[in-house]
C-alpha positions in Angstrom: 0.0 0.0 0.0 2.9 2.7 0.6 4.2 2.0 -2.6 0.7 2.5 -4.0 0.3 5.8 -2.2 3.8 6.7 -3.8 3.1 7.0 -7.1 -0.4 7.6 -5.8 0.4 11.0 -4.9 2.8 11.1 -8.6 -1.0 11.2 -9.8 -2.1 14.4 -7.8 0.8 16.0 -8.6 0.7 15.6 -12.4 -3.6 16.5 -12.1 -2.7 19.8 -10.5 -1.1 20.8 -13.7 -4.2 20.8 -15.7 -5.7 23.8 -13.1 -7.6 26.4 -15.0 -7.4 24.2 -18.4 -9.8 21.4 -17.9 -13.0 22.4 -16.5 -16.2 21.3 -16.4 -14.1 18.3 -16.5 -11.9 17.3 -13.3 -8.3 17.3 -13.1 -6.5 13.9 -13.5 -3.6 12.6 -13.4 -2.1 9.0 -14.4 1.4 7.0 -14.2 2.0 3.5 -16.0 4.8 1.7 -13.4 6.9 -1.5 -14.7 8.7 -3.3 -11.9 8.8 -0.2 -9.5 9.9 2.2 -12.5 7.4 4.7 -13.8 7.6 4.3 -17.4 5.0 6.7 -18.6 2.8 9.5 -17.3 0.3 12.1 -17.9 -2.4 14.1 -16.7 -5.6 15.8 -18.8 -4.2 19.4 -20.1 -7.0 20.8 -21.7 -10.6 20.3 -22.0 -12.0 18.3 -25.2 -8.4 16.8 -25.8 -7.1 13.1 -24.1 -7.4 12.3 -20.5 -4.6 11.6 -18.0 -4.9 7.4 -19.3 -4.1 8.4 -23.0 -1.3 10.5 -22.2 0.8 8.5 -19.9 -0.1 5.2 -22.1 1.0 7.1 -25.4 4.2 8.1 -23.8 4.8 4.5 -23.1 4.2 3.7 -26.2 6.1 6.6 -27.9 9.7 5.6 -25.4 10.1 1.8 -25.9 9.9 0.0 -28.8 8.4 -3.2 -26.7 6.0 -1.3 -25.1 3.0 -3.5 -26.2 5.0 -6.2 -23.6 6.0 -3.5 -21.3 1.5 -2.7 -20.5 1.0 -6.5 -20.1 3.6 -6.7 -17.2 2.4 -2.7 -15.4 0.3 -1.1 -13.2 -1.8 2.0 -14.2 -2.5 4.4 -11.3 -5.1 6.9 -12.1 -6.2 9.7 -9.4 -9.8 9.3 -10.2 -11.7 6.2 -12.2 -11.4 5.5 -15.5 -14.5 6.5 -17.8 -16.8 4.1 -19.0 -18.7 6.1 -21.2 -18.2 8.2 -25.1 -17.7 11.7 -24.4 -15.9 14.4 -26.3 -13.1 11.5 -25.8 -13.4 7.4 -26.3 -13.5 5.6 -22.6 -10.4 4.8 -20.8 -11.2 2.0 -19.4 -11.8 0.4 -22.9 -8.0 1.9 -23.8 -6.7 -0.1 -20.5 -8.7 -3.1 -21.6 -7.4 -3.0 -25.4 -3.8 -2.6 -23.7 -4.2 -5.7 -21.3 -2.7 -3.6 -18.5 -3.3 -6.3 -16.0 -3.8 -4.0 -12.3 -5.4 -0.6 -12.2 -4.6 1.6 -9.0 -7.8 4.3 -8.6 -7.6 7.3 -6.3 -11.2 7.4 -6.2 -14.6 6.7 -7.8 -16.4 9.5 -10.2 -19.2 10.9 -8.7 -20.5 11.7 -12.2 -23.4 9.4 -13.0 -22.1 7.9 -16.4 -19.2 7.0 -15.2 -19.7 6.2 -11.2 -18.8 2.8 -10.7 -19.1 1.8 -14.1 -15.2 2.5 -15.5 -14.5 -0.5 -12.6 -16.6 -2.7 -13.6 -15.8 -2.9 -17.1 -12.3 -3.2 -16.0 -12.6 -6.2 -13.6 -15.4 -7.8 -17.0 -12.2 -8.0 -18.4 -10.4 -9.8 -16.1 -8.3 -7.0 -14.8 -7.4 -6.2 -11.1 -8.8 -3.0 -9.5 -7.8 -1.7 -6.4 -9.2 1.4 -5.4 -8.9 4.2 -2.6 -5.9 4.9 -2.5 -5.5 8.8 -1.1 -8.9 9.0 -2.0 -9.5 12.0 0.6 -6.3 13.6 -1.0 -8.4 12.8 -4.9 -11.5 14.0 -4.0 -10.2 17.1 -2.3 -8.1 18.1 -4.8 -10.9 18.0 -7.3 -13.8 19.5 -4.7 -14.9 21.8 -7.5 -15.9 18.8 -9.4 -17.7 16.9 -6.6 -19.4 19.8 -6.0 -20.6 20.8 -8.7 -21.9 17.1 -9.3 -23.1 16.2 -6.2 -24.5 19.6 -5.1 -25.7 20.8 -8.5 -23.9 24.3 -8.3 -20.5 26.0 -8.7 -17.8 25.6 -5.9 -17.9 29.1 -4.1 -14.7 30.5 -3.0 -14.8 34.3 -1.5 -12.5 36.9 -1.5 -11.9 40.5 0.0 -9.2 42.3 1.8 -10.1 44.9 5.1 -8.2 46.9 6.8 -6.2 46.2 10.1 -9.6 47.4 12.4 -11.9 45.3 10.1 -12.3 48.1 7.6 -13.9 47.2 3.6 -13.9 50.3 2.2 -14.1 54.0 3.1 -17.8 54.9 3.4 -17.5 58.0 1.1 -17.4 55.9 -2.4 -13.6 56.5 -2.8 -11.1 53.8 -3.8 -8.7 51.9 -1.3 -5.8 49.9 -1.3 -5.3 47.7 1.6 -3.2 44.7 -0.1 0.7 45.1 -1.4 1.3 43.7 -4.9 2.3 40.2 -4.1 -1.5 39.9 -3.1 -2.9 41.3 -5.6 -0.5 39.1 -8.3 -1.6 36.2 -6.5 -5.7 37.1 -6.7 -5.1 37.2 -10.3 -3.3 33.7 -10.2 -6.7 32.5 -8.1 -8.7 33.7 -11.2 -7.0 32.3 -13.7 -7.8 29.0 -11.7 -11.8 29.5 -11.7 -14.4 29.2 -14.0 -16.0 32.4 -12.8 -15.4 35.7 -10.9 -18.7 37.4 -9.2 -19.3 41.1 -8.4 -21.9 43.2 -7.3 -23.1 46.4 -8.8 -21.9 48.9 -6.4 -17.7 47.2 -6.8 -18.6 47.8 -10.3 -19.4 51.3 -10.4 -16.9 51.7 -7.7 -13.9 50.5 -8.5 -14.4 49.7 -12.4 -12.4 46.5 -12.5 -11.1 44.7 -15.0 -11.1 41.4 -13.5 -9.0 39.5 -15.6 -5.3 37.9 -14.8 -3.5 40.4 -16.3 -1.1 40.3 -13.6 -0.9 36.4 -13.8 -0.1 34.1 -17.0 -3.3 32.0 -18.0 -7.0 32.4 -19.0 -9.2 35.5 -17.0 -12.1 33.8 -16.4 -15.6 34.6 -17.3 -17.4 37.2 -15.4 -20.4 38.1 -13.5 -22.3 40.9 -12.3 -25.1 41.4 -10.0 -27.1 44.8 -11.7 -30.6 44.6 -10.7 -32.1 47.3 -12.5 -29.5 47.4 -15.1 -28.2 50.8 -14.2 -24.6 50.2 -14.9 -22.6 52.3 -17.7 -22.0 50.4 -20.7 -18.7 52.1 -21.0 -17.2 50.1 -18.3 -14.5 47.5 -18.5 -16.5 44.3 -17.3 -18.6 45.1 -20.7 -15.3 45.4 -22.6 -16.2 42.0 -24.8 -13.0 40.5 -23.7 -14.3 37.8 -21.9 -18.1 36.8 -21.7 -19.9 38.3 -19.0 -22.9 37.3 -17.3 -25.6 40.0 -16.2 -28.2 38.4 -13.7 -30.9 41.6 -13.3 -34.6 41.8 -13.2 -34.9 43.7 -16.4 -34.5 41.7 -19.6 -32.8 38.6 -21.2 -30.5 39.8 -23.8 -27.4 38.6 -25.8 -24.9 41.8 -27.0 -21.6 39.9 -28.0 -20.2 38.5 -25.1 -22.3 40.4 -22.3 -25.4 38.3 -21.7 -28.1 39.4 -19.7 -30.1 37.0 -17.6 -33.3 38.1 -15.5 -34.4 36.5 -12.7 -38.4 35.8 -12.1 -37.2 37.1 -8.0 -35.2 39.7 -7.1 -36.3 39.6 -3.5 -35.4 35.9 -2.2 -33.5 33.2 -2.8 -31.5 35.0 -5.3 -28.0 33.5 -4.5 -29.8 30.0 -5.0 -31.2 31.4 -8.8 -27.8 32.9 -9.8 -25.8 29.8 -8.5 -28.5 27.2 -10.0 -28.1 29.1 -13.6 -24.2 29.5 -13.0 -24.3 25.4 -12.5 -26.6 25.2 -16.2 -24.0 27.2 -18.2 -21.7 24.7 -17.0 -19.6 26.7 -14.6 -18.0 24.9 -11.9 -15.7 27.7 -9.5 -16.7 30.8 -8.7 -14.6 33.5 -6.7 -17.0 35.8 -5.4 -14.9 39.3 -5.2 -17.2 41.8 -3.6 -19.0 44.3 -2.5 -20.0 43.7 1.2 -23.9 43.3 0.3 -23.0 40.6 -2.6 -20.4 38.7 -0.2 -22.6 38.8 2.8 -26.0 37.9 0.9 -24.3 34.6 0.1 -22.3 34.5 3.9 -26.3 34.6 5.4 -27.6 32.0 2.7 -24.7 29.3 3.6 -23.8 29.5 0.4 -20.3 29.4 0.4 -16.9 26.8 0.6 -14.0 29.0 1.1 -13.2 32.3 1.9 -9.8 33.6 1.3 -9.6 37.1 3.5 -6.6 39.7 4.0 -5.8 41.8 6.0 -3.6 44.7 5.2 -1.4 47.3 7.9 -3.8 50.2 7.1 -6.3 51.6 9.3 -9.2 53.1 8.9 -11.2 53.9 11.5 -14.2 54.4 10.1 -16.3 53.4 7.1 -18.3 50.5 5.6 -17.2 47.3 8.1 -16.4 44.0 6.2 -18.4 40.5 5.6 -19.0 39.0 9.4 -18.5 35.2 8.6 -18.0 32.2 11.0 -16.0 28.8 9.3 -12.9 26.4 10.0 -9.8 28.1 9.4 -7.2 26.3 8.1 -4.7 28.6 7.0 -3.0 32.0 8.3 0.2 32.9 6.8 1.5 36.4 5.2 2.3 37.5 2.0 4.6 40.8 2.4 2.8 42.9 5.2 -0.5 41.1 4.2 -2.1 38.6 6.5 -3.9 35.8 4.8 -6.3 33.7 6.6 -8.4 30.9 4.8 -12.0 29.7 6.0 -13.6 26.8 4.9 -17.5 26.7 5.4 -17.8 22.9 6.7 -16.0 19.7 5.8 -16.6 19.9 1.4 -15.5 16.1 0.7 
């Protein structure tokens, strides 16, 4: 079993790599090992092209010349079950069978429904060894997005916002603020270009007109979305820039200008983190990092509708003006970045 867990964790290391690029589908990664030697590996890269299985089997096949004998004799570890089922890619499991790999090492079974349970079984129909759980906390945590998104039927929810030393937001006068050094703002832009989503509220909007895209940060910005009830925000402004595509949940109209898409909601009074998360989950987005204001974080705080929260805390003080989110979770984190304190929250136990 340690050996397992070794090249287990090979896996997770390999899946991390495809952050940002593979969503909706989860991050995998998989290692073919020949007499304690890996001798191939891969992980999923981008969305719509191979999974971890194909990659690490074709480098086998692409390094030794005998590699047809070489996948008789290995095991494949895999940080999350092979799928059974024809997607925008053939099934692994029937690659694996084809291959006659004879032991297959799983992290962790696929919560999806086409696939959970199902890539096993066709394995062991063929004849072929399955042992799975192996780090399966470690798999399913480092693809929580995922489960969620599966098994909840709405995004991941991560919030973000920085206050000042005495628990400051913002001044209370409309005027802009710094409270984090650069390093924490570079890594914020990192964060993004690891989600599927970033969230606002109308007021950071016509606030602080942000860009919110990773242009501090190598990688994709992610798409955006905007709380503007009454649609009262100035088309001028960068979130309607047609960079990226931006979601507009209001109470006004449905509409599609380009990129910006507006999206009414039948109730703008209740349950409206529920509606915007619920039609987040139908356009297929599975991370959201929810950036602000204080109404817009605290609205989903008081609904329970959150994972993570990621919160700084700068040197400045304030002394006065809007106070920030009041939340209550597990932390699990405090370390700094520069002068910044970073504390991370997590809601409840996700996996």
């Amino acid at each position: 079993m340690v050996q397992h867990e070794k090249f287990m964790r090979r896996c997770l290391e390999l899946a991390e790599m495809g952050a940002g690029m593979v969503s909706p589908n989860p991050m995998v990664g998989a290692v073919v090992v020949h007499d304690g030697n890996i001798i191939g590996e891969g992980y999923h890269q981008k969305y719509g092209e191979a999974h971890a299985e194909v990659n690490a089997i074709a480098q086998v096949t692409a390094r030794f010349d005998n590699a047809a004998e070489l996948l008789k004799q290995s095991i494949i570890y895999v940080s999350l079950e092979p799928c059974a089922h024809y997607g925008k890619t053939p099934p692994c499991a029937d690659l694996i069978v084809k291959h006659q790999i004879p032991l297959v090492v799983v992290g962790t079974r696929d919560p999806f429904a086409q696939v959970d349970g199902k890539g096993i079984e066709k394995l062991q129909a063929a004849g072929i060894e399955v042992v799975t759980g192996v780090l399966e906390a470690e798999c399913q945590w480092l693809n929580r997005r995922f489960f969620t998104k599966v098994q909840k039927h709405r995004p991941y929810i991560i919030l973000k916002w920085a206050q000042t030393n005495d628990g400051f937001f913002a001044p209370d006068d409309g005027s802009q603020l710094w409270i984090t050094g650069t390093q924490s703002r570079k890594l914020v832009h990192k964060w993004r270009s690891e989600e599927d989503a970033v969230l606002v509220g109308k007021n950071t909007v016509a606030i602080d007109n942000p860009q919110l895209n990773v242009r501090y940060w190598e990688g994709r910005s992610p798409r955006r979305v905007v709380i503007d009830r009454r649609l009262e925000l100035n088309k001028n402004l960068n979130v309607f820039d047609q960079s990226v595509e931006t979601l507009v949940f209001n109470e006004v109209e449905f509409n599609v200008d380009g990129k910006n898409k507006y999206i009414a909601l039948e109730d703008f009074e209740r349950y409206v983190p529920q509606y915007i998360l619920y039609q987040l989950y139908l356009q297929d987005i599975q991370s959201v990092i929810i950036e602000g204001g204080v109404h817009t974080l605290q609205t989903f705080i008081d609904a329970g509708l959150w994972d993570e929260a990621r919160i700084f805390t700068g040197k400045t003080v304030l002394t006065k003006g809007i106070k920030s989110p009041q939340i209550t979770g597990i932390l699990a984190t405090a370390l700094f970045i520069e002068n910044d304190r970073l504390q991370t929250l997590y809601n409840k136990p996700i996996i």
